[in-house]
C-alpha positions, 0 to 999 in steps of 0.5 A: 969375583975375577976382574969385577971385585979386587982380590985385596977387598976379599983378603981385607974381610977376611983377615979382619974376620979371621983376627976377630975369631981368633980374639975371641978364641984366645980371651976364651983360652984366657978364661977372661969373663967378656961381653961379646957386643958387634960394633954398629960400624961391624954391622954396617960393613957387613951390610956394605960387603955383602951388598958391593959382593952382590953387586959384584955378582950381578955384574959379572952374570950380566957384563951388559950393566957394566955401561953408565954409572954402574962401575962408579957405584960399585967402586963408591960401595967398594970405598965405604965398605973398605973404610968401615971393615978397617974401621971396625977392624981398629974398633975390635983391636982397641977392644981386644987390647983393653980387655987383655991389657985392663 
């Protein structure tokens, strides 16, 4: 969301998203038998994306909110977000390269 989310926040999610698919793609093309089971912290930042992007949207519909704390709880939100997705991220990187390398 032009001037209210950084373009490098939606980028994050979705390289994370994209190398998480294309894991799961290639252990198929591998034939190799996995379990599939989201890490909580992947549940988490989901719940953290979707509400700092819900929140993006409501401040940029309504710029008038933008006053008092408001930006600082986005940027927090923003913040716990950008840790759980790298979290997760690494999460499903171990993962990945246990399977492969077992």
């Amino acid at each position: 969301i032009a001037g209210i989310l950084p373009l490098w926040f939606l980028c994050l999610a979705l390289v994370r998203d994209i190398l998480i698919v294309s894991g799961i793609f290639y252990i198929r093309y591998k034939k190799i038998e996995v379990v599939y089971r989201p890490f909580r912290s992947s549940k988490i930042a989901t719940l953290f994306q979707l509400f700092t992007a819900g929140f993006g949207v409501l401040l940029w519909g309504y710029p008038q909110l933008t006053s008092g704390n408001v930006p600082d709880f986005l940027s927090g939100s923003l913040a716990v977000a950008t840790i759980l997705i790298v979290v997760s991220g690494l999460q499903y990187f171990l993962l990945g390269w246990r399977i492969l390398f077992k």
